[in-house]
Residue frames relative to the residue before (quaternion, step in Angstrom):
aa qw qx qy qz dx dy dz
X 1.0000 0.0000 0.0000 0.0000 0.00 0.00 0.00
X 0.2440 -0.7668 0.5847 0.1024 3.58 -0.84 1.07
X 0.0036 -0.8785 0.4752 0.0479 3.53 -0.27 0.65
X 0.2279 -0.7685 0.5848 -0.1244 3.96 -0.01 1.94
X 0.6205 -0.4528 0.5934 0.2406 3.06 -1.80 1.00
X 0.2480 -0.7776 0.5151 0.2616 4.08 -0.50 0.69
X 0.1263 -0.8711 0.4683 0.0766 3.53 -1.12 0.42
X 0.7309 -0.3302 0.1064 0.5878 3.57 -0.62 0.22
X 0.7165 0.4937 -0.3856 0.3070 3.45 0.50 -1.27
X 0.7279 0.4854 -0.2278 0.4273 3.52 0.80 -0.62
X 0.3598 0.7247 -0.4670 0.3567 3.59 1.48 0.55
X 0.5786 0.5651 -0.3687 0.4582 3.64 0.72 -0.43
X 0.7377 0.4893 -0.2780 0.3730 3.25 0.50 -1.27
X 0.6346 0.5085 -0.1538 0.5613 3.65 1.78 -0.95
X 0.5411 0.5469 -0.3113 0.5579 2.89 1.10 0.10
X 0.5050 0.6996 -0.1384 0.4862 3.35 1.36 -0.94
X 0.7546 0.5553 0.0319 0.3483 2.91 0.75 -1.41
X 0.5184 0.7955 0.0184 0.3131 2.66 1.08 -1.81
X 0.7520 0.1854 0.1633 0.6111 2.63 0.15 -2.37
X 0.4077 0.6963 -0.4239 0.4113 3.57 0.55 0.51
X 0.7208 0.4142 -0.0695 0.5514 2.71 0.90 -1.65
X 0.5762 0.4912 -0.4006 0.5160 3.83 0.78 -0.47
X 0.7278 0.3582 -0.3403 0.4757 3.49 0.16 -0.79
X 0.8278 0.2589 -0.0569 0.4944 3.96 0.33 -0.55
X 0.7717 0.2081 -0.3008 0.5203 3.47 0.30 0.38
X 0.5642 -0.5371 0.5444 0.3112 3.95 -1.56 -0.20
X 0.4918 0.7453 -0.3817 0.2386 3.67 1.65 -0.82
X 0.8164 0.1041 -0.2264 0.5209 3.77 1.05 -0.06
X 0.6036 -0.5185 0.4179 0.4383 3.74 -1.13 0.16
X 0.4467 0.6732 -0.4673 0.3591 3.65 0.79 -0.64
X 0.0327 -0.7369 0.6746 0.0285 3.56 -1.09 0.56
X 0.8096 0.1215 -0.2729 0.5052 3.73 1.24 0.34
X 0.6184 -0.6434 0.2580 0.3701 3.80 -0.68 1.23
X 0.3968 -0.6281 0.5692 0.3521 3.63 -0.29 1.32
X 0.3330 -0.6350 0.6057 0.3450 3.84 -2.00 0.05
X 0.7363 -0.3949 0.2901 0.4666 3.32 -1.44 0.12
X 0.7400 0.4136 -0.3715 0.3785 3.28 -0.02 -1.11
X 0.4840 0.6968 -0.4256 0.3147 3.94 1.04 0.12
X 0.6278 0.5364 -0.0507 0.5618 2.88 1.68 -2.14
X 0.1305 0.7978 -0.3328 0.4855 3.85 1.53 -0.22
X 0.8860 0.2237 0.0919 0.3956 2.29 -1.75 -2.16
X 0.8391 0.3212 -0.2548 0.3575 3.79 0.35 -0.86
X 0.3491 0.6840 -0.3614 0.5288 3.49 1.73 0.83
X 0.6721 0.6521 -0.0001 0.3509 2.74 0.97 -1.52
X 0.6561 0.5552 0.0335 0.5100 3.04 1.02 -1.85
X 0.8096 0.2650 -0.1320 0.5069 3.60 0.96 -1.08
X 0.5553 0.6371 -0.4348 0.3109 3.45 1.25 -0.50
X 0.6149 0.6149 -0.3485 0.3500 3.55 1.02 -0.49
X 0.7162 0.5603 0.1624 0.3831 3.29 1.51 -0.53
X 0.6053 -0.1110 0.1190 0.7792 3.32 1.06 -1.09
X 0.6907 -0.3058 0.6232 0.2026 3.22 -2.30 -0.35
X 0.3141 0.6126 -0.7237 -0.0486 3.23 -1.30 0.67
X 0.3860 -0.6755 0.6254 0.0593 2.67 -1.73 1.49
């Protein structure tokens, strides 16, 4: 397993995810699939700042 700092291009796919998990699992409060341009802005927002893995 190769683990990389995520970046814009790979927002979709987290997104993907994401809302996966809302619709089929307990793993987030959400109870309706967030859109992309949410996951976006909150990419965005943290890249200046922290890591996302």
């Amino acid at each position: 397993m190769i683990i990389r700092k995520a970046n814009i291009d790979d927002i979709e796919r987290i997104n993907d995810i994401y809302n996966q998990a809302v619709l089929n699992t307990t793993a987030t409060i959400d109870t309706e699939p967030r859109p992309l341009e949410y996951h976006k802005n909150g990419l965005r927002r943290i890249m200046t700042d922290m890591l996302f893995l």
